[in-house]
Structure formats: C-alpha cells, structure tokens
C-alpha positions as a Markdown table, in Angstrom:
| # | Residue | x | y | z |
|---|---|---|---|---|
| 1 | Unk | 0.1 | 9.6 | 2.5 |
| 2 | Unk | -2.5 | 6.8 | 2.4 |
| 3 | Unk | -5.8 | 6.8 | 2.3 |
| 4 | Unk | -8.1 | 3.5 | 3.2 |
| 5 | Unk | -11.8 | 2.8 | 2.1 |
| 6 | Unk | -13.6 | 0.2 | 3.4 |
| 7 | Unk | -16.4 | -1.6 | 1.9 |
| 8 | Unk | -18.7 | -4.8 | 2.3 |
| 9 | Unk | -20.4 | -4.5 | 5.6 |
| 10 | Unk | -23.9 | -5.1 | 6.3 |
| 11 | Unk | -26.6 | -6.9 | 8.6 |
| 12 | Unk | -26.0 | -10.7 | 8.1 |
| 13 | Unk | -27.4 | -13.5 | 10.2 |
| 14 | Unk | -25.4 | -15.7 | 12.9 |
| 15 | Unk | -23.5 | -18.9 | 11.2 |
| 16 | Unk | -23.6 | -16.6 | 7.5 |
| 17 | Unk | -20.6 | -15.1 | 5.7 |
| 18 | Unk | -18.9 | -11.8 | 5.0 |
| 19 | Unk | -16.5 | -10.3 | 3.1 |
| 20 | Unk | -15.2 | -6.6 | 3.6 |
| 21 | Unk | -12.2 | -4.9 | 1.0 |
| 22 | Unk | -10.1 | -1.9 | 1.9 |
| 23 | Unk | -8.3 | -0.2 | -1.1 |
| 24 | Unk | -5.6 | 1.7 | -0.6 |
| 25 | Unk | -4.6 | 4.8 | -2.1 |
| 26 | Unk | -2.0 | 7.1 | -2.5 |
| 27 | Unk | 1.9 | 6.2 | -1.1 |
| 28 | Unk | 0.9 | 2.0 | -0.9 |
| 29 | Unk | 4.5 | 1.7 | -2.1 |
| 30 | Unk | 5.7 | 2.3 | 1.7 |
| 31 | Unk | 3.0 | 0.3 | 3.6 |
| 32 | Unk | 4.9 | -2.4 | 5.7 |
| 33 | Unk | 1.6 | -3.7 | 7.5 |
| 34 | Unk | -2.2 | -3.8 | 6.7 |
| 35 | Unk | -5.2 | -5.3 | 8.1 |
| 36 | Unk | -8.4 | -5.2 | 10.1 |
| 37 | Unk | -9.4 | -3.8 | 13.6 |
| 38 | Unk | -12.8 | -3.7 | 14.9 |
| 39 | Unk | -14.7 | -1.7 | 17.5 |
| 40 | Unk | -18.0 | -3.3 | 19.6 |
| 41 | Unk | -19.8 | -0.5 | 20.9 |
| 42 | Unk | -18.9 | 0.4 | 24.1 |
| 43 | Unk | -15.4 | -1.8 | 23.8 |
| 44 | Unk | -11.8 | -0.6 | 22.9 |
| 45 | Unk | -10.7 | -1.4 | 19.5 |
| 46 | Unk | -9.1 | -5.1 | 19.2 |
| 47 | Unk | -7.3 | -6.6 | 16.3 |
| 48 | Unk | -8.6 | -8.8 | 13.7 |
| 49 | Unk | -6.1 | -9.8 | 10.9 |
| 50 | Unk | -2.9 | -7.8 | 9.9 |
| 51 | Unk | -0.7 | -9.2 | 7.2 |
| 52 | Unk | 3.1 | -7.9 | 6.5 |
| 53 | Unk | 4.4 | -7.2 | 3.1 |
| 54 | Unk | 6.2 | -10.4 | 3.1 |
| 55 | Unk | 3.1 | -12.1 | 4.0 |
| 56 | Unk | 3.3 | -13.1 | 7.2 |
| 57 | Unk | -0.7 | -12.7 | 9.2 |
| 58 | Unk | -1.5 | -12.1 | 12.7 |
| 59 | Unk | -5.0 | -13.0 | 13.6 |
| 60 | Unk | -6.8 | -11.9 | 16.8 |
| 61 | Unk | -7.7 | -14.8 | 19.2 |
| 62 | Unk | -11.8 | -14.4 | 19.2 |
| 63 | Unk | -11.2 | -14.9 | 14.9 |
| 64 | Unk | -8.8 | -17.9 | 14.3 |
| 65 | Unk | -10.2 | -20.4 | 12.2 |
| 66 | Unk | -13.2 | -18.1 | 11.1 |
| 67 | Unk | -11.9 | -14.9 | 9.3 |
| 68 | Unk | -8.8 | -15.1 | 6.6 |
| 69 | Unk | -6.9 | -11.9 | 5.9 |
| 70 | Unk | -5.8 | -11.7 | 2.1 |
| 71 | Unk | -5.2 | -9.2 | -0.5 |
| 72 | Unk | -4.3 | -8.8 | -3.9 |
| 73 | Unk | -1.3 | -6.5 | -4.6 |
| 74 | Unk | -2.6 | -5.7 | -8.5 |
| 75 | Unk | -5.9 | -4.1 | -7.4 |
| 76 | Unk | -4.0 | -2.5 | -3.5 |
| 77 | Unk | -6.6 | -4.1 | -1.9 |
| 78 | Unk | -7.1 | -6.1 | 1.1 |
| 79 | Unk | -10.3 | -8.7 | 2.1 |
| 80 | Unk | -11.6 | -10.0 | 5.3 |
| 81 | Unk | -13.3 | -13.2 | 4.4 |
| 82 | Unk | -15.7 | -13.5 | 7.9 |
| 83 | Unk | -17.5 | -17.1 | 8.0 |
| 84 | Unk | -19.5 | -18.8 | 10.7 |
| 85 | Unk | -20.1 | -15.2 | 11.9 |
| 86 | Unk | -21.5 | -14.9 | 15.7 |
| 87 | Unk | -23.1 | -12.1 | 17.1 |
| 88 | Unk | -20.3 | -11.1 | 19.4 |
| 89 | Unk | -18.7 | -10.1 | 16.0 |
| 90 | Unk | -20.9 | -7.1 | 15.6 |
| 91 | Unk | -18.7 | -4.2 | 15.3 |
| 92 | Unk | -17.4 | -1.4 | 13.1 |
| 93 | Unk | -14.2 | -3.0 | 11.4 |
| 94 | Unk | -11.6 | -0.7 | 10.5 |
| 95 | Unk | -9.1 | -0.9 | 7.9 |
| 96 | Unk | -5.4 | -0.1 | 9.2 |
| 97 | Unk | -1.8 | 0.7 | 7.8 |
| 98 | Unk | 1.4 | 1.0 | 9.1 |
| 99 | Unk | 3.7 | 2.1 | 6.8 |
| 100 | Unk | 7.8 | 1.9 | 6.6 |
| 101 | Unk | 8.9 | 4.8 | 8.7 |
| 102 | Unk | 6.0 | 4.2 | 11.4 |
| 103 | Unk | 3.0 | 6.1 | 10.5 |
| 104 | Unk | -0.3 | 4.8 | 10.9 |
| 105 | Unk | -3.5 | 5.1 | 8.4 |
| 106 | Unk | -7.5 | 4.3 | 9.6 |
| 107 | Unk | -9.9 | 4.2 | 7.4 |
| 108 | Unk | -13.2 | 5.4 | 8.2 |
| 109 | Unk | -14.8 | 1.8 | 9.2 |
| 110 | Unk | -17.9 | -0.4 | 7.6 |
| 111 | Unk | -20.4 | -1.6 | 10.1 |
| 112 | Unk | -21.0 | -5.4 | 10.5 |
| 113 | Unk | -24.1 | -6.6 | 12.6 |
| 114 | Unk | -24.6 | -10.0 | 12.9 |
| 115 | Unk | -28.1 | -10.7 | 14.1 |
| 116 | Unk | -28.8 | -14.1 | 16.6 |
C-alpha cells in the first residue's frame, strides 16, 4: 500500500506562484508513475503532470510551459512548481500513483484558488 499527502495549496492571486508536495508513504518501492490531477468544480478530473520512475513527464496541455513536475527520491516526495497561475487553474489538485502491478493511489487533494 501507499498512502499520498498533499500539501501547499492556498488562495494566491492571477500571474503569482505555487508550489504543492505529495509525500508518499508506505510500499514507494513499487510506484512506477506519480503526479498531479486536478478537479474544477463542476469538471471531470484532468491531468496535470505525471513523471515515471525513469523520469520521463507528461504534462497536461492547459499547463505546458507553466507548471514543472519534479521530485526528490531522498525525501519520496513530489512538487508541482505552478507559475504565472490563471484563474482557470482553480481546482483541488490531487496527488496520484500508479504502482508496478497496476494499482492506483489518490491522495486526499489540496485546494488551489487563484483569484483574478
């Protein structure tokens, strides 16, 4: 099992700067992916950022060239760098895992509002 806590969200202004962690816990030996989905209310859930454990990212469309997915293996945690947020970006972000054989891992979510 893996568990995933999220942290760093908040109220920040449009054109400002973020940065949310997720720690893992528990089996991180056997995650293959992790990353960052987020939820606008009334949306479905889209992708941010996911990174493999070779390194390779994935960035959702409505983020390239603002956020940067990046992590540090010592600590088992991951960061969402978010600059020149918009207000569009409001959302719960969620931190995710996939691990070796297939199972997937949410964490409960850290609320971003970005205010125009």
């Amino acid at each position: 099992q893996v568990q995933l806590v999220e942290s760093g969200g908040g109220l920040v202004q449009a054109g400002g700067s973020l940065r949310l962690s997720c720690v893992a816990t528990g089996s991180t030996f056997s995650i293959k992916f992790i990353g960052w989905y987020r939820q606008a209310p009334g949306k479905q859930r889209e992708l941010v950022a996911t990174m493999s454990r070779g390194g390779s990212i994935n960035n959702g469309d409505s983020v390239k060239g603002r956020f940067t997915i990046s992590r540090d293996n010592g600590k088992n945690t991951v960061y969402l760098q978010m600059n020149s947020l918009k207000p569009e970006d409001t959302a719960v972000y969620y931190c995710w895992g996939r691990s070796d054989g297939g199972m997937e891992y949410w964490g409960k979510g850290t609320p971003v509002t970005v205010s125009s």
